[in-house]
Each structure stands twice: as structure tokens, then as C-alpha cells.
C-alpha positions in Angstrom: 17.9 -2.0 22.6 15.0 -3.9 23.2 11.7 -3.9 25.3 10.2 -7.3 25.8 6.2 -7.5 26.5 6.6 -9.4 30.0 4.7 -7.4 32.5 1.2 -7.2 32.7 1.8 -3.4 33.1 4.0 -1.8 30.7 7.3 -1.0 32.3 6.4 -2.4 35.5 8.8 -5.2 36.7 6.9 -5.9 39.4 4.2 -6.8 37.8 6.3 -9.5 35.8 4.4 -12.7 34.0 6.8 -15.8 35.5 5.7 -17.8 33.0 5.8 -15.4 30.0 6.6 -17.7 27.0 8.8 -14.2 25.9 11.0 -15.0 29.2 13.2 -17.4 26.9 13.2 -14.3 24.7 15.3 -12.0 27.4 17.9 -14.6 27.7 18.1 -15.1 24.0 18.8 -11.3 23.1 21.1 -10.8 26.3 22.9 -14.4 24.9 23.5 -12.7 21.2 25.0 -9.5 22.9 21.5 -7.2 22.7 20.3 -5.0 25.9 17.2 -5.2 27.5 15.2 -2.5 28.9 13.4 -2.7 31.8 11.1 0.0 30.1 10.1 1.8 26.9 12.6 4.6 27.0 13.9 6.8 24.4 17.1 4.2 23.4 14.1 1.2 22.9 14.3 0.3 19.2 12.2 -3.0 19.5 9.3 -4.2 21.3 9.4 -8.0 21.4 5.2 -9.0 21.5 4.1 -12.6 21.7 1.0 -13.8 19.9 -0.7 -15.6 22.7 -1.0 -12.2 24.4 -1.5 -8.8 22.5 -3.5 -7.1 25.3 -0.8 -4.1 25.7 -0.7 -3.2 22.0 -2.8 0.0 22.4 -0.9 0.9 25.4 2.4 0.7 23.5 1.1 1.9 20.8 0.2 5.0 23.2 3.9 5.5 23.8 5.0 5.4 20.4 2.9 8.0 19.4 4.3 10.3 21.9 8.2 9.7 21.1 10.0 11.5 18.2 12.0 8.3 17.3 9.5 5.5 16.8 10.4 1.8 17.8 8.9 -1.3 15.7 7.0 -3.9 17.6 7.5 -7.6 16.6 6.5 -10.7 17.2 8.7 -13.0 18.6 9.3 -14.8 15.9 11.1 -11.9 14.4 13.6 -12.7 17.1 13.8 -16.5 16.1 14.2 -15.7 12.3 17.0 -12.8 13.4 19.1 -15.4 15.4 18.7 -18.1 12.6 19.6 -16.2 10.2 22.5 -14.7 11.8 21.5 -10.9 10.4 18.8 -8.4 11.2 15.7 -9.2 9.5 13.3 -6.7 8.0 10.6 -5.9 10.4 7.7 -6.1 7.9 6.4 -9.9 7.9 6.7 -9.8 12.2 4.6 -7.2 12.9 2.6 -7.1 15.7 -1.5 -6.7 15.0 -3.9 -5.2 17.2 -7.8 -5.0 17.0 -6.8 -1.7 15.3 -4.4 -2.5 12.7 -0.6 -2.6 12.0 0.9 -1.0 15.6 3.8 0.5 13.3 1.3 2.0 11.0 1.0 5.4 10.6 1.6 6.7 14.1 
């Protein structure tokens, strides 16, 4: 189940970007047969970031830190190379970066 980085509040639909380049990114995951959560919840195995906009990385990185089962946040691109490839791709060279360091790092 995946989380995409559309809102400028975590979680919040209602603060939804319209033009969110990670918009094309919900219909491709829903197209390949994956769920999207309105929400970080417990079943959220993937956060889907895009580079042009990391400003929620802490924030996420916030809420990973408080759930027993950790979820991996990518960059889009992860999803691109997934659906080209036709498999699920290791996380490692699509990780999203914030001022901080590696958000799947340590936490």
C-alpha cells in the first residue's frame, strides 16, 4: 500500500497540490493493481516523494519513527523503474534525501 506526497499537509486531502507532478503517480499505481492511502497508516509500505518538493521529509520521517513496521520513502522514479521493469525494485538507489540524511536511515 502506498502513500503518495500530494498534500501540502501530510494526510490531509484537503489540502491537496492540483498540480502535483506525483498526481500521474496515483493513477499509475491504482493502473498496476496497487492501493493508495489517503494517509500514513499502519498498512503504508511506501511513501512516493518527488524531487521538486521534499519539504515534508522531516514530518514523515516523524511518523516513521513512531510506527513499529517502518515504510521506505522513494522517489518517484522508483515507481517508473518498478513499472518498467515489470518487478519490484530494491529501494536503495530511490531513496528519498532530506537536509538530514537518508529518511530510511537509522530511524
Amino acid at each position: 500500500r502506498f502513500y503518495v506526497d500530494t498534500c501540502v499537509e501530510v494526510g490531509r486531502r484537503d489540502t491537496l497540490l492540483t498540480m502535483s507532478p506525483l498526481r500521474l503517480s496515483e493513477l499509475e499505481i491504482r493502473f498496476y493493481g496497487g492501493a493508495v492511502a489517503d494517509d500514513v497508516d499502519d498498512d503504508v509500505s511506501h511513501v512516493v516523494c518527488h524531487k521538486s518538493d521534499l519539504s515534508r521529509l522531516e514530518k514523515l520521517k516523524e511518523i516513521r519513527r513512531g510506527r513499529k513496521r517502518k515504510f521506505h520513502c522513494v522517489m518517484s522514479d522508483w515507481l517508473g523503474e518498478c513499472i518498467e521493469l515489470k518487478a519490484l525494485v530494491a529501494e536503495a538507489g530511490f531513496l528519498a534525501v532530506s537536509k538530514t540524511g537518508y529518511l530510511n536511515s537509522s530511524v
